[in-house]
N, C-alpha and C positions, 0 to 999 in steps of 0.2 A: 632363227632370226638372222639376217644379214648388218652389218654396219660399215662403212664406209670410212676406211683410217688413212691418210697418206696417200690416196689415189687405187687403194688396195680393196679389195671387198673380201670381209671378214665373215665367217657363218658363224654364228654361238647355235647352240643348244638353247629351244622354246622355256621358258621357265617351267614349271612343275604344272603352277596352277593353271599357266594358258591351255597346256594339254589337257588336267584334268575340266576344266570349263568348254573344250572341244567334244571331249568323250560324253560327256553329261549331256549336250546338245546333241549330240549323233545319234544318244540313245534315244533320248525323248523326241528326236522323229519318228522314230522305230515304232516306240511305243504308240505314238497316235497316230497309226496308218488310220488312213479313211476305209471301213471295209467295203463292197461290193455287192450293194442289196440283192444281183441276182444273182452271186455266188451264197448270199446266206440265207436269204429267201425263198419259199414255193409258195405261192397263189392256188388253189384249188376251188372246186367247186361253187366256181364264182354263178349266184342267180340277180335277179334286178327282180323289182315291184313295186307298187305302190303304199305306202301306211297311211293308216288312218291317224290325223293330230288329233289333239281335244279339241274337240266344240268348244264354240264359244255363242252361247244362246242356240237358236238352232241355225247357226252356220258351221256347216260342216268341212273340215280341212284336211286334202291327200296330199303327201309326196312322196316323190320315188328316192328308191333306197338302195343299195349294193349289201350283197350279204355274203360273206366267203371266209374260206378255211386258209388262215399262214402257219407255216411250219417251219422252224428254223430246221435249217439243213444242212447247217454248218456244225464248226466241231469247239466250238464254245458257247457258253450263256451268251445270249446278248442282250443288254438294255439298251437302253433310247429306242425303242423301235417305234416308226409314227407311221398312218395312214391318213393320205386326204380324197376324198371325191371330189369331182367336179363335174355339176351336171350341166348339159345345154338342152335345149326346146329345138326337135328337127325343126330344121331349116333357119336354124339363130347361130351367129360365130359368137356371140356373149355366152359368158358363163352366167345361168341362172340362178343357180348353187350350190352350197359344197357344204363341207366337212370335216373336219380334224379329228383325231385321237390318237393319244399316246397308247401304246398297245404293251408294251416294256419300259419297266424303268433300272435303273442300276442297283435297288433295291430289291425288285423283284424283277430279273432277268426271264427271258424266252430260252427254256432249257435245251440244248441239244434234241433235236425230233421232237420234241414239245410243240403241240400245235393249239391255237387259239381260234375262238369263231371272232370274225369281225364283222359289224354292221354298221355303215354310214348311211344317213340320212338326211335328202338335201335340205335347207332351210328356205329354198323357194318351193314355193306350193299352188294347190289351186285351193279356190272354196265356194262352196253354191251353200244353197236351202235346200237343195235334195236329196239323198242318199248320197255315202259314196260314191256308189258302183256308178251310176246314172253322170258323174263327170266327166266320164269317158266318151259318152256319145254327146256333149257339146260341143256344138259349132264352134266354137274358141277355144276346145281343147286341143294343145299338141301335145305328140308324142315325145318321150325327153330320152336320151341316153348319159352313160355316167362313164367316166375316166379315172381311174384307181392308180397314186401314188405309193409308193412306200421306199422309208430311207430309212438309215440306220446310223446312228450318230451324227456325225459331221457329213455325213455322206451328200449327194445329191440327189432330189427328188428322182426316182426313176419311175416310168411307168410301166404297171403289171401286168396292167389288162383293161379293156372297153367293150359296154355293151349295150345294146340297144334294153329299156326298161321295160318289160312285158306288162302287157297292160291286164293285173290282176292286183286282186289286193291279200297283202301276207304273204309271208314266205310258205314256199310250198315243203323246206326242207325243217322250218320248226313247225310242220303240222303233220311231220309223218309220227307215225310211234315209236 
C-alpha cells in the first residue's frame, strides 16, 4: 500500500488479510477454469432417422432423431455434461426442433474413457392416417437434418457434428445383435 506523508510517498506492507483475500481469489479462478468440450469430448458413431411417436387415435406421428456414442477423453470425471439437437426442414433456415439432455451430473460423473450412448429426438414431427413409412413419399414431406451441441459446465455450446436424417425408421445400430 502507498501513502502520501509530507509530499513524500510512503510504501507499507499489504495487511495480512488483503493478501490472504487475493490468494483465495487467484485460486478460485483456477479452480473454475471453463474446460474445452473438444479437448474432453469424442462424438462417435453419429446415425440420424426417423421414430415413430405414439398414436393418438389412428393418427400416426414420426420424427427424426440423432443417436451417437460420447466418451470422455479427458483425464478426470466430469459432470455437467449436456447435449442439445437442433433440427431444420431442407431448404428452411428455422429451427424446427430440438432437444436437451443432461448426460452427467456431479453426482454421477462421465468416468475417464467411460462412454455413454446419446439419443435426441426432435419435438417437431409430421403425422398422417397412414403407416409410418408411407410419410416419406408425401408431397409435403421434407427432408430434415440435425445439429449436435455438447458443453460441459460453464463451458460454451460447441458443435460436434451435423447430418442429413436418413430417411428410414429406427436405429439401425439398436437393431444389430
Amino acid at each position: 500500500m502507498a501513502r502520501l506523508r509530507g509530499g513524500v510517498l510512503h510504501l507499507q506492507k499489504a495487511p495480512a488479510s488483503l493478501l490472504t483475500l487475493l490468494l483465495v481469489h487467484c485460486l478460485a479462478l483456477v479452480a473454475c477454469e471453463t474446460p474445452d468440450p473438444k479437448a474432453e469430448l469424442e462424438m462417435r458413431d453419429l446415425e440420424t432417422y426417423w421414430v415413430i411417436d405414439k398414436p393418438v387415435g389412428t393418427t400416426q406421428y414420426i420424427a427424426p432423431a440423432a443417436r451417437f456414442r460420447l466418451r470422455n477423453k479427458g483425464t478426470k470425471p466430469r459432470g455437467s455434461i449436456e447435449a442439445k439437437a437442433t433440427f431444420r426442414r431442407k431448404g428452411e433456415e428455422q429451427e424446427w426442433g430440438s432437444d436437451w439432455e443432461r448426460l452427467s451430473s456431479s453426482s454421477k460423473p462421465l468416468a475417464p474413457g467411460q462412454e455413454t450412448v446419446v439419443m435426441l429426438k426432435s419435438d417437431g414431427h409430421y403425422y398422417s392416417a397412414g403407416t409410418p413409412e408411407s410419410m416419406f413419399d408425401h408431397a409435403l414431406f421434407k427432408d430434415a437434418a440435425v445439429e449436435i451441441f455438447l458443453r460441459v459446465g460453464a463451458s460454451n455450446w460447441v458443435k460436434f457434428g451435423a447430418a442429413d436424417v436418413e430417411r428410414h425408421i429406427g436405429s439401425r445400430a439398436a437393431q444389430e445383435p
